[in-house]
C-alpha positions as CSV (number, residue, x, y, z in Angstrom):
1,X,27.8,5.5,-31.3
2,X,29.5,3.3,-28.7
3,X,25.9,3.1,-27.1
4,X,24.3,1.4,-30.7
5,X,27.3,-1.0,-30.7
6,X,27.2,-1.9,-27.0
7,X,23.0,-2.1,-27.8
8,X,23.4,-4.3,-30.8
9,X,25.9,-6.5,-29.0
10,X,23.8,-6.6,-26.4
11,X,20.6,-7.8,-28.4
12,X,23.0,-10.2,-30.0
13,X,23.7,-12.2,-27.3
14,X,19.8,-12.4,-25.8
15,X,19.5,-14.0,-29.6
16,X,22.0,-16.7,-29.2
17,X,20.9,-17.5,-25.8
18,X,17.2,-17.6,-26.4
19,X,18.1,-19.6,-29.7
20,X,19.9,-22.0,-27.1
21,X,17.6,-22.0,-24.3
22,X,14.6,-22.5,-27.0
23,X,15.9,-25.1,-29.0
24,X,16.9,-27.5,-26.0
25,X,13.0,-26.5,-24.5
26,X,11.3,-27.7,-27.7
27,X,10.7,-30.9,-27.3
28,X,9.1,-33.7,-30.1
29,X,5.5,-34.8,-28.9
30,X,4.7,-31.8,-27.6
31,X,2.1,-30.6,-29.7
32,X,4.1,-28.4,-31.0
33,X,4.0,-29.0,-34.6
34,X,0.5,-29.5,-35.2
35,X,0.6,-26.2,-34.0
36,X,3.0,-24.5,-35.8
37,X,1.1,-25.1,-38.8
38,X,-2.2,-23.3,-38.2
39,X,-2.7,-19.8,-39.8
40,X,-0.2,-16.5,-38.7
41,X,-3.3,-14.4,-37.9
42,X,-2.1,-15.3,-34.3
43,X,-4.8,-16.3,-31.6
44,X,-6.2,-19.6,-32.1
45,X,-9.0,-20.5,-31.2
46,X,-9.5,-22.4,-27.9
47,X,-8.2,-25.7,-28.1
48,X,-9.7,-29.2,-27.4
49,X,-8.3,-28.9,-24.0
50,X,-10.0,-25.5,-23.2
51,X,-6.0,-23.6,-24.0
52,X,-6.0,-20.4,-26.2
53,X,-2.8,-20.7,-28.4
54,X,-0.5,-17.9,-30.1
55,X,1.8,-18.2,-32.5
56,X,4.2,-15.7,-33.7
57,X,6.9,-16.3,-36.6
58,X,10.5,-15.2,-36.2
59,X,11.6,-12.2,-38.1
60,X,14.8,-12.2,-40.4
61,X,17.2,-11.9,-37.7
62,X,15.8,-14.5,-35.6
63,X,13.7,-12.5,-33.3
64,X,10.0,-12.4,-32.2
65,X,8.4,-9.3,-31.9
66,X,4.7,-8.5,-31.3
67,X,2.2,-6.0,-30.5
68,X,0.8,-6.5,-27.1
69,X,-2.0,-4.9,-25.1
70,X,-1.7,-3.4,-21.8
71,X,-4.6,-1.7,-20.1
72,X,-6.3,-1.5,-23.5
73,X,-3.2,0.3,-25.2
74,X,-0.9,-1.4,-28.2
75,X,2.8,-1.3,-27.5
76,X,5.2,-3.4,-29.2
77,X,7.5,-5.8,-27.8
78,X,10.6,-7.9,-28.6
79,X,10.3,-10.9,-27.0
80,X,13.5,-12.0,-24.5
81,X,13.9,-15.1,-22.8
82,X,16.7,-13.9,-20.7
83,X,15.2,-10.5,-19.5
84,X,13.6,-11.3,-15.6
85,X,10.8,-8.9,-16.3
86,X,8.5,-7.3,-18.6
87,X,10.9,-4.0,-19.6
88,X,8.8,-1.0,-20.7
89,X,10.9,2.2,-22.4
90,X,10.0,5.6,-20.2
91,X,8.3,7.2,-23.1
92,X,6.2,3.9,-23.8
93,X,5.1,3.9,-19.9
94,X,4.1,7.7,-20.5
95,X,1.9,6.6,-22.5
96,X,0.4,4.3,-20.4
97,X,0.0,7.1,-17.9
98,X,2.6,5.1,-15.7
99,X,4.1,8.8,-14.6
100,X,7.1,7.9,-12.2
101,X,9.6,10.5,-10.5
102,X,13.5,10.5,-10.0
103,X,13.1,8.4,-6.9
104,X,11.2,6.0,-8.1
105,X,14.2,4.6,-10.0
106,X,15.5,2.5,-7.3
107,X,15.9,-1.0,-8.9
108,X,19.6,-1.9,-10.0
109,X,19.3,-3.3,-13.3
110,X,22.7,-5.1,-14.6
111,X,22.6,-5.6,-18.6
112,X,25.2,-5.6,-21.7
113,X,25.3,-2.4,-21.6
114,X,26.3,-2.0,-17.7
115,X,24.7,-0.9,-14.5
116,X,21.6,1.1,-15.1
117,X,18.2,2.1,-12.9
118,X,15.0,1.1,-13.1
119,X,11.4,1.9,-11.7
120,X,9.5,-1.2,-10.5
121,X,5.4,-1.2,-11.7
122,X,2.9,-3.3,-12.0
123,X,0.7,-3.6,-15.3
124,X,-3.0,-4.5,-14.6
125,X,-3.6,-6.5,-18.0
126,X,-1.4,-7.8,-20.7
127,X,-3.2,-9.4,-23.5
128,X,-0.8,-11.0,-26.5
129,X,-3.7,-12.1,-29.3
130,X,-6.2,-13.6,-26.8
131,X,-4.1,-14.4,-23.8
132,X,-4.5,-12.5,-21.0
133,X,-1.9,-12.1,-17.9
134,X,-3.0,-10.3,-15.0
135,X,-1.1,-7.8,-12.6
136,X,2.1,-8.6,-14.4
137,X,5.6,-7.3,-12.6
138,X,7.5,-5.0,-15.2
139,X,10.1,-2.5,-15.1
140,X,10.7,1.1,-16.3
141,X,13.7,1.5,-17.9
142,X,15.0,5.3,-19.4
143,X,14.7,5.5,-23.0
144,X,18.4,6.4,-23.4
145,X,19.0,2.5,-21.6
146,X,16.6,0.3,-23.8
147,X,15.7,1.0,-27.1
148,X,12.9,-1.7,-27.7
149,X,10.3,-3.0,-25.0
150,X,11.0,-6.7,-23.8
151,X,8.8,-9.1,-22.6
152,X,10.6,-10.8,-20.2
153,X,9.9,-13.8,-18.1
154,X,7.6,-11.9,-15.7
155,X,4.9,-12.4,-18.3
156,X,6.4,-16.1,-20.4
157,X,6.7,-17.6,-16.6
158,X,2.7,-17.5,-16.7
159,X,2.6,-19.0,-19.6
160,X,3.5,-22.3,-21.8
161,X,5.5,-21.8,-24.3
162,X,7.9,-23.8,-26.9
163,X,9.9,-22.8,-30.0
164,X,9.7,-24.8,-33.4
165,X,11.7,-24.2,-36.7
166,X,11.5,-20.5,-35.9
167,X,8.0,-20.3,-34.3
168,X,7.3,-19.1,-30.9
169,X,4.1,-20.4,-29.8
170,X,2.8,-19.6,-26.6
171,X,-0.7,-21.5,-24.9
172,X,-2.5,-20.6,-21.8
């Protein structure tokens, strides 16, 4: 029980601070409202300017979660500003075929809910609705740690995105 507390706490504050961090990075003139109001089916088209665009809406609590491809498999994701890397669940990178060993957990992770380990990977290609990230950094985290997959900033960094009146929409 302490664990679901500590992990709702936890995904409490990533909220607030992307909230705070998104809000300050949308900025008026940006494009970002023309489009916001296209359709939620997800990819756009290519723009004018030769960018594919994505745009996902925010669920109840706030949050943006998505399905995402990696090396032709769906996984979903919750998307977090304020995770470094791409953080995949053990069971998830099973079924990837990402098989790792004991050792292989040798990067110190430091989150809510303390001091954890984690195995570093790389993921050959991650495709959100028609934009497509190659050899992305990501981490492997045991199921008992995480209990939703997070695309971190090792995948938005690549990327352009902005936040507007609870859309997330991301352009490469």
């Amino acid at each position: 029980m302490k664990q679901v507390v500590l992990a709702f706490v936890f995904m409490a504050a990533v909220a607030y601070g992307m909230v705070r961090h998104l809000d300050v990075s949308a900025k008026p003139g940006n494009g970002a409202n023309a489009m916001a109001m296209a359709p939620k089916s997800g990819a756009q088209p290519a723009a004018p300017n030769g960018n594919r665009t994505v745009q996902l809406s925010s669920d109840r609590s706030g949050h943006f979660q998505t399905n995402l491809m990696i090396d032709g498999r769906a996984i979903e994701f919750l998307v977090d500003t304020g995770a470094s890397s791409v953080a995949i669940r053990e069971s998830e990178a099973a079924r990837l075929g990402i098989r790792l060993s004991a050792r292989d957990y040798n990067v110190r992770t430091q989150t809510a809910n303390g001091v954890g380990k984690a195995a570093r990977v790389r993921l050959g290609i991650v495709e959100l609705k028609g934009i497509t990230v190659r050899d992305v950094e990501a981490i492997v985290v045991p199921d008992d740690a995480l209990n939703t997959n997070l695309l971190g900033m090792s995948f938005l960094s690549r990327v352009k995105w902005t936040h507007d009146r609870g859309r997330l929409v991301l352009e490469q």
